[in-house]
C-alpha angles and dihedrals in degrees: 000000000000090000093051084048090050094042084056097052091038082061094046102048083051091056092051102049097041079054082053117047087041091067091031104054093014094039086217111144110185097215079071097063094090098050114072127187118216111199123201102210127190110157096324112133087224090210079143088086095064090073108101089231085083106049104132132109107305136205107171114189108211105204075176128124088225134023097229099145151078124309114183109218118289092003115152105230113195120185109216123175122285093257137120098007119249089331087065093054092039098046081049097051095051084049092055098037103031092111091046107034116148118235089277146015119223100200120193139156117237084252097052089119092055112125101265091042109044096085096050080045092055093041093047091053097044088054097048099048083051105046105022087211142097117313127192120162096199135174106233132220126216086225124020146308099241100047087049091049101034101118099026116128127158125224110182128021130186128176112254086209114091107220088050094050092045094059100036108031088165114123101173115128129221093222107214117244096241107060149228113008101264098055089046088051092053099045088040091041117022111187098004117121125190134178096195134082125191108204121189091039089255108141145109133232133195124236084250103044092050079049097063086084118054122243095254095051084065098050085057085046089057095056092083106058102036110093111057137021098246112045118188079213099059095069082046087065095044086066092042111047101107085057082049098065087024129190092050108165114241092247094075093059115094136196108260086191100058 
């Protein structure tokens, strides 16, 4: 009997210790298999990733000309062409993956640990660990999305961080062919109406939340980010994303300003 009692706890201590050291000297922690971060790289060196914060499942798209940068173990890296900034990429991965999506994205752009960016990154992760749901941190209007932006249009665009600007110093825009905001919203998202806006595109979204789009609404959505580098309509969808996974509750929107 006492050997049945020391064989158990034998078991059990080897259990223990082989949890522990797997999330000790790996850094794997199980409760993060269902959370995937999905990174939109240009030039950026990505050494972010080395920070244990983001140790989650990881498919990062390089748009870049080299693959000089940081892979996490056991991390899928895809090249996809140099079009439609970090939307492109997102509304790509949700294409590829929408019949095997984990319980939640973590989107970022390659700079999202630039200075003006960091905070909104952090807050995002540490939500999203918490509450393994959707997480916008959103600046929010008294009125609505559409009517504020209703005239806006861009012009020009360059990247604020500098080893994407550095390999790529074109600002042309590519000017969508429905213009200015407010007529493409209403054409993209007829009837419905939003007061938050993401910028940065740092955010997470849950499988049933990117779900509550089909598939093929997406690849529609994609259309219009797909032929040049810089798309007047991808800051259109900056400004749009929470009509883009509509209806997201109000308890995943956050306060960007606090």
């Amino acid at each position: 009997m006492k050997l049945i009692i020391l064989t158990i706890v034998l078991i059990t201590f080897a259990f223990l210790l082989t949890s522990f050291l797997t999330k000790t000297i790996e850094g794997y922690d199980e409760s993060n298999k269902n959370i995937h971060i999905v990174v939109a790289r240009y030039n950026e060196d990505l050494e972010w990733l080395k920070n244990k914060k983001f140790n989650y499942p990881t498919t990062i798209y390089n748009k870049g000309t080299n693959d000089i940068f940081y892979k996490p173990k056991d991390c899928k890296v895809i090249q996809l062409p140099n079009v439609g900034v970090c939307v492109h990429t997102y509304f790509h991965h949700i294409i590829e993956n929408y019949d095997k999506l984990p319980d939640v994205v973590i989107f970022l752009p390659g700079s999202c640990m630039d200075e003006h960016k960091r905070k909104k990154t952090l807050s995002t992760l540490s939500k999203t660990k918490k509450t393994k749901n959707s997480v916008f941190l959103v600046n929010t209007s008294d009125g609505d999305i559409l009517n504020d932006f209703y005239d806006f249009t861009i012009n020009n665009w360059k990247s604020t961080n500098l080893q994407n600007s550095e390999l790529n110093r074109e600002s042309v825009i590519n000017k969508s062919e429905i213009r200015p905001f407010g007529k493409w919203y209403n054409q993209i998202f007829p009837k419905i109406k939003i007061n938050s806006i993401n910028y940065h595109g740092i955010f997470s979204v849950s499988k049933t939340h990117i779900q509550n789009r089909t598939k093929e609404s997406y690849q529609e959505l994609i259309k219009f980010v797909q032929n040049h580098k810089n798309e007047e309509c991808a800051h259109y969808f900056e400004r749009s994303f929470i009509a883009v996974f509509h209806p997201i509750p109000d308890y995943c929107l956050y306060n960007a300003n606090i």
